[in-house]
N, C-alpha and C positions, 0 to 999 in steps of 0.2 A: 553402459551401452546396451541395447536390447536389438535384437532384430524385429522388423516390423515385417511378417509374413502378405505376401501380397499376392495374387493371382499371375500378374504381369508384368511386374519386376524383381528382380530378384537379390540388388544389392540394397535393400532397404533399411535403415537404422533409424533410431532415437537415439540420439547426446547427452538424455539427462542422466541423473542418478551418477556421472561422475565426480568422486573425491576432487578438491581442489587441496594445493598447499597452502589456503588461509584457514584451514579445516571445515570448508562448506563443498556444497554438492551444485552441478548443474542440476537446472531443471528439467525434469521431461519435459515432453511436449513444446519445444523452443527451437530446438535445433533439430533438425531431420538433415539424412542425406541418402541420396539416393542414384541409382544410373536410371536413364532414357524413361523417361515418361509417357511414350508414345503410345503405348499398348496401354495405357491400364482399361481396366473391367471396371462397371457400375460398381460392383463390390469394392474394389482397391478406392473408389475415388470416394465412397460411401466411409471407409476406412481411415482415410487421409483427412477429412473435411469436419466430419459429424463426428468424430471418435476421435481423432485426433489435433484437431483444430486449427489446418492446416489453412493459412493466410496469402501467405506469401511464397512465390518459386522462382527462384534463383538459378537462373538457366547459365551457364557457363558455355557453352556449346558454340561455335563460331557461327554468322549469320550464314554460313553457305551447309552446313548441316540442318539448323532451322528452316531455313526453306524447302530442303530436299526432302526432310521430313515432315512437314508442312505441322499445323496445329496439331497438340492432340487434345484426347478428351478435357484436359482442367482448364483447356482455352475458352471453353461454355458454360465454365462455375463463373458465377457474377462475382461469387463472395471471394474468389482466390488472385491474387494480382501479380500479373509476371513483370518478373524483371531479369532485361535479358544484356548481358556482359561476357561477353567473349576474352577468355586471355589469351586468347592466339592470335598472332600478325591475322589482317583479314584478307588472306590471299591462297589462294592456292587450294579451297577447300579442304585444309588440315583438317580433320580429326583425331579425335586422344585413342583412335583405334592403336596409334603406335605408330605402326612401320609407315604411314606418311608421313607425318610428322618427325619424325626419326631422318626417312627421304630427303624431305626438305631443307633440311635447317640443320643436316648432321654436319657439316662444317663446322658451323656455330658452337653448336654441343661439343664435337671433339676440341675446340679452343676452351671452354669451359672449363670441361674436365673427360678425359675421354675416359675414366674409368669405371664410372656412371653414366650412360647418354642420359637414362631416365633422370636423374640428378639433375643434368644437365638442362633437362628442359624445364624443370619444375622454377631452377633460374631464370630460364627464361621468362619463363610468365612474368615473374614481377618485373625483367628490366623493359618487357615489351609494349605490356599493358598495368601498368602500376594504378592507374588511375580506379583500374576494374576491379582489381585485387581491393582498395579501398571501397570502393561504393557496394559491393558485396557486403563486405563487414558492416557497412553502414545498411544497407538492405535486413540484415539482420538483424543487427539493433533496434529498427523500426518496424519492425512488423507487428501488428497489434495480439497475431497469435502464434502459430506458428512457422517457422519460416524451414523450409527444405531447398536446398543445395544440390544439385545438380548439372549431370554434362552425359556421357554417352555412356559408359562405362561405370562411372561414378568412381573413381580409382584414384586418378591423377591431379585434374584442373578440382576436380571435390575433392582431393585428399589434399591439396593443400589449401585452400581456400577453409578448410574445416579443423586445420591442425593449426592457423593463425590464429581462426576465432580462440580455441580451446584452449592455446596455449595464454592469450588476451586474458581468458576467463579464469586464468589460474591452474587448469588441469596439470598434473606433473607429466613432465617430457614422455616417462616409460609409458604415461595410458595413453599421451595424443599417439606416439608410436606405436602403440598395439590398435589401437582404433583403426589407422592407417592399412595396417596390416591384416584387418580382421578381411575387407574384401577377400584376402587370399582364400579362403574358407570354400566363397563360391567364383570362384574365377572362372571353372568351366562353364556355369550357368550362364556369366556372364557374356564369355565370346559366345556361347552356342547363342544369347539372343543378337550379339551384333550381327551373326554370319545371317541372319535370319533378315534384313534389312539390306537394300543396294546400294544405302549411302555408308555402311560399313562393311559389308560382308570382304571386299575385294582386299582390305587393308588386313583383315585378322590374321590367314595363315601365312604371310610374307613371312612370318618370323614364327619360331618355333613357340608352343603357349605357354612351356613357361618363361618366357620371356617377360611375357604379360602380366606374371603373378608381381606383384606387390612386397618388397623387401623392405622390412623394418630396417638395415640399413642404409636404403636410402633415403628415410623420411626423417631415420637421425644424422645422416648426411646433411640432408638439408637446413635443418635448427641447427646444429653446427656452423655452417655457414653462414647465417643471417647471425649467429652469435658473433664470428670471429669479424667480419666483413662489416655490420650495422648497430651492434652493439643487442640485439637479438629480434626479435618480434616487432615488439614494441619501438625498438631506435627504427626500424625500417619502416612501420606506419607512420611515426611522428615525422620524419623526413621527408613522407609521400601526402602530409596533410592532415592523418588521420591521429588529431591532437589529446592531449586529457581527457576533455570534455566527452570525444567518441568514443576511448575508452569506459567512461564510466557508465555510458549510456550502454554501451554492450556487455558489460559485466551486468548491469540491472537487470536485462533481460536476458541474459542468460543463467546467469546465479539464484538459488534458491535464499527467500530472504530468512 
């Protein structure tokens, strides 16, 4: 995992160069993830495109944050193709700022598991939007270069959506967990850019920040439960559609040959 230095985002990563348990490596330049893409600078998109061969973006972000933040700059790259998949109920303009989401649906989540809400919603995604959680993976798989993952934050709806792919790809559980975790690094970075925006700013301090931080126990919380509950990763794609075939087609492109 590398950080990708950027002007105007701050949680920016490359995927490749991770060890897998068949003794191969991801590839760079394949898998990106990143929070809010709103701001970037000529530079960061010159960074993204030319330099790192960025194809494909994979917006997670609900259609009522998408609109509020209207297009940003890579909406005017010809060569870059959005693909937009929300895993949150389309109601209520949730964002993964947290504490609405949290708001929302904490009924939900305390039936889940009340001793993780964050846990708890990360379930939710797949029981709400399963459909989206596959065509992501499948977004992936196809992008001719490279494809970047994305939502507001880049934490939650990207850290799991990034820990199915990797775990698909063979990555051992401790690095998708540390990957998950590495957001923690800049967490302040990251609320100080949501408070900076009115479609998040009102949701950041409801809850203390570190709340917000990123716990490697709930991300192995989580593969724990797709283990005991679907038989892991993979039983819960193959059940939601996402067959053989798509896995091999995402390990080819994610995997170094």
């Amino acid at each position: 995992m590398t950080w990708i230095e950027l002007e105007n985002a701050v949680n920016a990563r490359d995927l490749g160069a991770l060890p897998t348990e068949g003794g191969g490596r991801t590839r760079p330049g394949r898998l990106l993830r990143a929070d809010n893409l709103q701001d970037l600078s000529p530079a960061d998109i010159t960074r993204l495109v030319d330099e790192l061969g960025l194809t494909t973006v994979i917006d997670l972000r609900s259609t009522n944050e998408v609109t509020s933040e209207g297009p940003g700059p890579l909406a005017a790259v010809d060569a870059v193709a959005h693909v937009h998949l929300s895993v949150l109920p389309e109601s209520l303009g949730m964002t993964d700022a947290a504490a609405e989401a949290l708001a929302t649906n904490r009924q939900r989540a305390i039936e889940r598991d009340p001793s993780d809400l964050l846990l708890s919603f990360y379930l939710g995604y797949l029981e709400d939007r399963p459909e989206n959680i596959v065509g992501a993976l499948r977004a992936i798989a196809g992008a001719p270069g490279a494809a970047l993952v994305h939502c507001a934050a880049g934490k939650d709806r990207t850290g799991v959506v990034v820990a199915m792919a990797l775990t698909v790809a063979g990555v051992p559980r401790d690095l998708v967990v540390a990957d998950y975790a590495a957001t923690g690094e800049r967490i302040e970075l990251v609320l100080d850019r949501l408070r900076s925006t009115p479609t998040y700013a009102d949701d950041i301090d409801r809850v203390p920040a570190e709340e917000h931080r990123p716990r490697a126990e709930t991300m192995d919380a989580f593969l724990d439960r797709l283990d005991a509950d679907h038989g892991g990763v993979l039983g819960w794609l193959a059940a939601h559609g996402f067959g053989a075939e798509d896995v091999t087609l995402l390990r080819a492109e994610l995997l170094e040959v």
